[in-house]
TIVO-2410 file (N, C-alpha, C; in nm, 3 decimals):
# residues 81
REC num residu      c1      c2      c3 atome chaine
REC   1      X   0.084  -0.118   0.000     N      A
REC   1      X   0.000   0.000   0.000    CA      A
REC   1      X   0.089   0.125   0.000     C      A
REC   2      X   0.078   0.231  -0.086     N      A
REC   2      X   0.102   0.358  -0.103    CA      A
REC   2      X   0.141   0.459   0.012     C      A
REC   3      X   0.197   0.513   0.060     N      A
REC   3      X   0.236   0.594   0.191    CA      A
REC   3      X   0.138   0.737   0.189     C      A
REC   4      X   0.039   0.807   0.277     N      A
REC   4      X  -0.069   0.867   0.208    CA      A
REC   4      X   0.071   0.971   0.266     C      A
REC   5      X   0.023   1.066   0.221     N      A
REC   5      X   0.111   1.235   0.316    CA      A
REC   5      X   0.014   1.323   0.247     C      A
REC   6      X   0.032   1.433   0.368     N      A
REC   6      X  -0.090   1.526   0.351    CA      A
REC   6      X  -0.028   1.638   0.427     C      A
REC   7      X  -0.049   1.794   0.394     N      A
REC   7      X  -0.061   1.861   0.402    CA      A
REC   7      X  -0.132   1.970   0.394     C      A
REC   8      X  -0.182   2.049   0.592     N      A
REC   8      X  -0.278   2.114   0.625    CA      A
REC   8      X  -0.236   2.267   0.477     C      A
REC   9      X  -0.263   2.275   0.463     N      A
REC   9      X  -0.245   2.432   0.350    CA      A
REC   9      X  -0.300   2.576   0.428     C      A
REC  10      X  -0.442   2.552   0.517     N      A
REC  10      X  -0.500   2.604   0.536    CA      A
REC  10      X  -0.601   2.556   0.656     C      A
REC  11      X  -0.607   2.622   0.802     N      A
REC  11      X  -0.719   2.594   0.875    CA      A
REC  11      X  -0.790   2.694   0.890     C      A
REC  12      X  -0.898   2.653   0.862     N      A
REC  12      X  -1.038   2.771   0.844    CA      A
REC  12      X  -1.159   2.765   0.955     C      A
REC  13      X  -1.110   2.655   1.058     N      A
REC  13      X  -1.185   2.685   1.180    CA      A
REC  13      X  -1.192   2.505   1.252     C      A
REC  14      X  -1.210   2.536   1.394     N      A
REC  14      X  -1.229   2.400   1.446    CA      A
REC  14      X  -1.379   2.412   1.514     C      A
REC  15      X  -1.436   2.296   1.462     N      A
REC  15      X  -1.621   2.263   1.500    CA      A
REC  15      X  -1.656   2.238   1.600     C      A
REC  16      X  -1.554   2.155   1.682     N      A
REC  16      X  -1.559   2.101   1.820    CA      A
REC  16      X  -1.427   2.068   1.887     C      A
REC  17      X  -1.448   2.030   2.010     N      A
REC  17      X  -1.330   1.949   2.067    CA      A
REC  17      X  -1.386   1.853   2.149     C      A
REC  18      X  -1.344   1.717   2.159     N      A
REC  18      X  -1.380   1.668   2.270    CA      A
REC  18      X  -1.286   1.647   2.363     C      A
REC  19      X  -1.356   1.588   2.481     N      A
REC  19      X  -1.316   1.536   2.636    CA      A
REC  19      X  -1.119   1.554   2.615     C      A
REC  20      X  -1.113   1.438   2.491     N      A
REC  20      X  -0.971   1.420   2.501    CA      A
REC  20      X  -0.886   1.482   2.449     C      A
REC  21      X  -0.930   1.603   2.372     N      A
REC  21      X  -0.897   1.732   2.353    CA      A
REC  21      X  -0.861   1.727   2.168     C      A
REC  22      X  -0.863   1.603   2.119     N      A
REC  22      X  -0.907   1.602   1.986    CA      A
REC  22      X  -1.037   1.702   1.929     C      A
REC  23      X  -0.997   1.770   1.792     N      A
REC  23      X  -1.095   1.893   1.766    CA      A
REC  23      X  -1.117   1.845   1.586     C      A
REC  24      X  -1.293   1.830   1.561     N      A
REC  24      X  -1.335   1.853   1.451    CA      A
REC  24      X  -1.288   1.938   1.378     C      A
REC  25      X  -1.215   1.949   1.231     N      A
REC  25      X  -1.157   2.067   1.196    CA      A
REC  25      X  -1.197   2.106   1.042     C      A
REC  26      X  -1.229   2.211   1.022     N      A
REC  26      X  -1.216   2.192   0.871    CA      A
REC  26      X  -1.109   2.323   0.836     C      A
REC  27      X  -1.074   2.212   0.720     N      A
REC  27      X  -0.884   2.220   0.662    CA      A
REC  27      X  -0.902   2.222   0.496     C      A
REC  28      X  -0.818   2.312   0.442     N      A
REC  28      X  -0.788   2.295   0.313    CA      A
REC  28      X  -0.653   2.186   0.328     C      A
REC  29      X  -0.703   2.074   0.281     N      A
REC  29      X  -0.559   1.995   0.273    CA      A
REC  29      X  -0.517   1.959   0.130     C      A
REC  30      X  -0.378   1.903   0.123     N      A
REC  30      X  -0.311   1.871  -0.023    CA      A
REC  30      X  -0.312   1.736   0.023     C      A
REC  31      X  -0.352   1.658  -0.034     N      A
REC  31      X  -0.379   1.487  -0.040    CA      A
REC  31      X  -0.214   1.428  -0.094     C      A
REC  32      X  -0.148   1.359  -0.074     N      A
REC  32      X  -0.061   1.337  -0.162    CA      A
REC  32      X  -0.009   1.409  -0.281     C      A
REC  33      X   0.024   1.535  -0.248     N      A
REC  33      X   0.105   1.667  -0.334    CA      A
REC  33      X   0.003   1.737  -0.410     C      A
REC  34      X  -0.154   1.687  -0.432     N      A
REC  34      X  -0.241   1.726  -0.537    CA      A
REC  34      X  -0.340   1.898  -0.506     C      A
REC  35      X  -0.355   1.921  -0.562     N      A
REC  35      X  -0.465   2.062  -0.525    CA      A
REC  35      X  -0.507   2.023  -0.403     C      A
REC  36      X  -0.513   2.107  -0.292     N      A
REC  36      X  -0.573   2.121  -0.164    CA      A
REC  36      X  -0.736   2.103  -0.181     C      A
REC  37      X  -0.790   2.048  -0.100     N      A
REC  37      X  -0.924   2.048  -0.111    CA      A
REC  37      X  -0.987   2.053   0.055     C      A
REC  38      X  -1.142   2.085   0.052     N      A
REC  38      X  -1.169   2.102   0.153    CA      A
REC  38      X  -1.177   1.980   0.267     C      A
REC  39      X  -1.220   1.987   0.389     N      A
REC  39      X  -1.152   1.861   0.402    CA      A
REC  39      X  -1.229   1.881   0.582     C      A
REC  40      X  -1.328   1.815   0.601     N      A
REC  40      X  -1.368   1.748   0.770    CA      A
REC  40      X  -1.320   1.654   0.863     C      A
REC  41      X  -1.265   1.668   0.975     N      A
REC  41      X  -1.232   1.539   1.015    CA      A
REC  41      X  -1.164   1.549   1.145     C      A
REC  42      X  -1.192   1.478   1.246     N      A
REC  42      X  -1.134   1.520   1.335    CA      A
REC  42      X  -0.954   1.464   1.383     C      A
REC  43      X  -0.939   1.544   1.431     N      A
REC  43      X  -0.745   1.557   1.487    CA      A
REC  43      X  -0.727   1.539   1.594     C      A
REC  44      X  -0.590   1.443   1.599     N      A
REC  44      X  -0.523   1.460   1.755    CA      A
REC  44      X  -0.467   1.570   1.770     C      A
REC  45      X  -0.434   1.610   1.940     N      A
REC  45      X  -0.424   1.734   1.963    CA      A
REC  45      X  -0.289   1.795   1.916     C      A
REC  46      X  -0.169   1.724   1.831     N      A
REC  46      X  -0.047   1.783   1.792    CA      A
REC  46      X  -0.063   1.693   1.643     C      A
REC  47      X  -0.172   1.692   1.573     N      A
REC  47      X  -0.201   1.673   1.425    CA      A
REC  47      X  -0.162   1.501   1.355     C      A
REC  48      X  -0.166   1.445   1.447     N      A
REC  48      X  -0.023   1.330   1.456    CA      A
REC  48      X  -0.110   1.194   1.351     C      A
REC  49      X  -0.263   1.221   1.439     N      A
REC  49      X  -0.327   1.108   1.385    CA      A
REC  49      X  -0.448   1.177   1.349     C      A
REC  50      X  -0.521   1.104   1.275     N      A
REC  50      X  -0.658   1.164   1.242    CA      A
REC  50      X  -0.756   1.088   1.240     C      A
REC  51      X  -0.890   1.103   1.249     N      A
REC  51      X  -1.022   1.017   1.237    CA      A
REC  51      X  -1.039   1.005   1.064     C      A
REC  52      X  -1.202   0.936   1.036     N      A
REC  52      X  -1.217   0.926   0.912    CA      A
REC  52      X  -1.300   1.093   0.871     C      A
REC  53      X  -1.292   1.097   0.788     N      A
REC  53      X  -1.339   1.255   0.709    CA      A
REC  53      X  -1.372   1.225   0.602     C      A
REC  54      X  -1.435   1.392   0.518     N      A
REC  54      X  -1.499   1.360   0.451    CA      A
REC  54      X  -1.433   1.520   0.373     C      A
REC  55      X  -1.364   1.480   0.256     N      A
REC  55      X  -1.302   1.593   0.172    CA      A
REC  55      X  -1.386   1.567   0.029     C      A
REC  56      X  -1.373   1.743  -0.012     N      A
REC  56      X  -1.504   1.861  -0.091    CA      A
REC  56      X  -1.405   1.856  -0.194     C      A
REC  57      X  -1.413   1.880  -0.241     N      A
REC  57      X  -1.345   1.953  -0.443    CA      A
REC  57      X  -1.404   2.106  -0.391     C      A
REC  58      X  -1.388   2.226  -0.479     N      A
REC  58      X  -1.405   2.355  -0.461    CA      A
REC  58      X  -1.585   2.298  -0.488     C      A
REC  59      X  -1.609   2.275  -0.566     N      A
REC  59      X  -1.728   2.254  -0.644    CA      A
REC  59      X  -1.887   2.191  -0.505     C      A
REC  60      X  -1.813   2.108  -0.498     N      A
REC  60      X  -1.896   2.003  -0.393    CA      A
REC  60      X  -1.923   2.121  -0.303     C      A
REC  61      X  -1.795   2.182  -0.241     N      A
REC  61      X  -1.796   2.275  -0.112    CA      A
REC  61      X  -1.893   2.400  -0.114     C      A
REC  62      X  -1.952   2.418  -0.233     N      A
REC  62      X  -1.998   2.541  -0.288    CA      A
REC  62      X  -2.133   2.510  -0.296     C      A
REC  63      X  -2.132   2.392  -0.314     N      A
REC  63      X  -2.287   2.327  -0.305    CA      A
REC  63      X  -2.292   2.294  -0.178     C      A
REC  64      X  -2.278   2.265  -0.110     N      A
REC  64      X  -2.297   2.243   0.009    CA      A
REC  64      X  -2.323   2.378   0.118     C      A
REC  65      X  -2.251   2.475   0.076     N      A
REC  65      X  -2.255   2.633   0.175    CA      A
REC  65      X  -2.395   2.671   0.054     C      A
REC  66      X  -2.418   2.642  -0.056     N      A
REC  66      X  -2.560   2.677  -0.122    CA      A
REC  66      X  -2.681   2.632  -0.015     C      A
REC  67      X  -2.676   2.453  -0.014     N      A
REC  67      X  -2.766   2.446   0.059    CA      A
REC  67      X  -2.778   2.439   0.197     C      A
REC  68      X  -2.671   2.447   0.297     N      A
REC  68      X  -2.710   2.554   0.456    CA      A
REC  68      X  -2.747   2.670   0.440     C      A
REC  69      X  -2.730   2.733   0.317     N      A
REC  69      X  -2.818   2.900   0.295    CA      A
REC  69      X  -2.901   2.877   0.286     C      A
REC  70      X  -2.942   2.752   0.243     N      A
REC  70      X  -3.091   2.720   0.214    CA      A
REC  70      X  -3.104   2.812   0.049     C      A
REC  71      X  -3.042   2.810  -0.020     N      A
REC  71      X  -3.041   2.860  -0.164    CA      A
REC  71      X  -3.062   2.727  -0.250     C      A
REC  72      X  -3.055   2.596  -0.229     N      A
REC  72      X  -3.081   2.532  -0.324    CA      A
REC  72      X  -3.131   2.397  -0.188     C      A
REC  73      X  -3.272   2.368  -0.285     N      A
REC  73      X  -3.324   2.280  -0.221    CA      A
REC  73      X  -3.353   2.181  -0.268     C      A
REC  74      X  -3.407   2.059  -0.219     N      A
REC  74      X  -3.423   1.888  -0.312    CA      A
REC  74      X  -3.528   1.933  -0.444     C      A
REC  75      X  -3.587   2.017  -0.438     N      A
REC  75      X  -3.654   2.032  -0.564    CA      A
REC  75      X  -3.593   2.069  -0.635     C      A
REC  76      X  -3.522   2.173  -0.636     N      A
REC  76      X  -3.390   2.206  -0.723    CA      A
REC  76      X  -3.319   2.163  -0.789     C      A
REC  77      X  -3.364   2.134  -0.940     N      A
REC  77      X  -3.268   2.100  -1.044    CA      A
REC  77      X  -3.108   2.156  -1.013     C      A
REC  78      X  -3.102   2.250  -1.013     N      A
REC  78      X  -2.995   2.293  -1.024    CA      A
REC  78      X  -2.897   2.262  -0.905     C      A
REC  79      X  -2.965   2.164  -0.850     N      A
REC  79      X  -2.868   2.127  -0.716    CA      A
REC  79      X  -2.828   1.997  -0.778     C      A
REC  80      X  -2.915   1.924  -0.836     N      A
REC  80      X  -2.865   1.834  -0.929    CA      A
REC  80      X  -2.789   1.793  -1.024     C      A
REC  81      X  -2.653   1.724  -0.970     N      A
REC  81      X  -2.539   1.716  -1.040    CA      A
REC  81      X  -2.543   1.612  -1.170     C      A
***
C-alpha cells in the first residue's frame, strides 16, 4: 500500500473538541502533493493522527454552503449534479 502524506495548507476553523482534547476541523488539505481540497475530520491534539473525514473539491464545497443558505433545495434541479 502507497504511503498517504498530507498537508494542512490552510485551517479555516475548528467545530468542536472533545473530552480528550481532539478537535473537529475543517482544513484545506493537499492529499498526496495534489490541489488542496476542503476537508472534515477530526485531529489529535499535535495533528499526529486523524479520524475518518470527509473531503469537498471547490465545487462540492460550494454546493454544500448553497444548501445551509438554504439557496438550493431537493426540488432544485440545479442542485442536481
Amino acid at each position: 500500500m502507497a504511503e498517504l502524506t498530507y498537508e494542512i495548507t490552510e485551517t479555516l476553523g475548528v467545530l468542536s473538541e472533545n473530552a480528550k482534547g481532539w478537535t473537529k476541523e475543517l482544513n484545506l488539505i493537499s492529499w498526496n502533493g495534489r490541489e488542496p481540497k476542503y476537508d472534515i475530520r477530526e485531529w489529535s491534539p499535535d495533528h499526529t493522527r486523524m479520524g475518518k473525514g470527509v473531503t469537498l473539491t471547490n465545487e462540492e464545497f460550494d454546493m454544500l454552503k448553497a444548501i445551509i443558505n438554504g439557496e438550493i433545495t431537493d426540488d432544485d434541479e440545479e442542485g442536481i449534479m
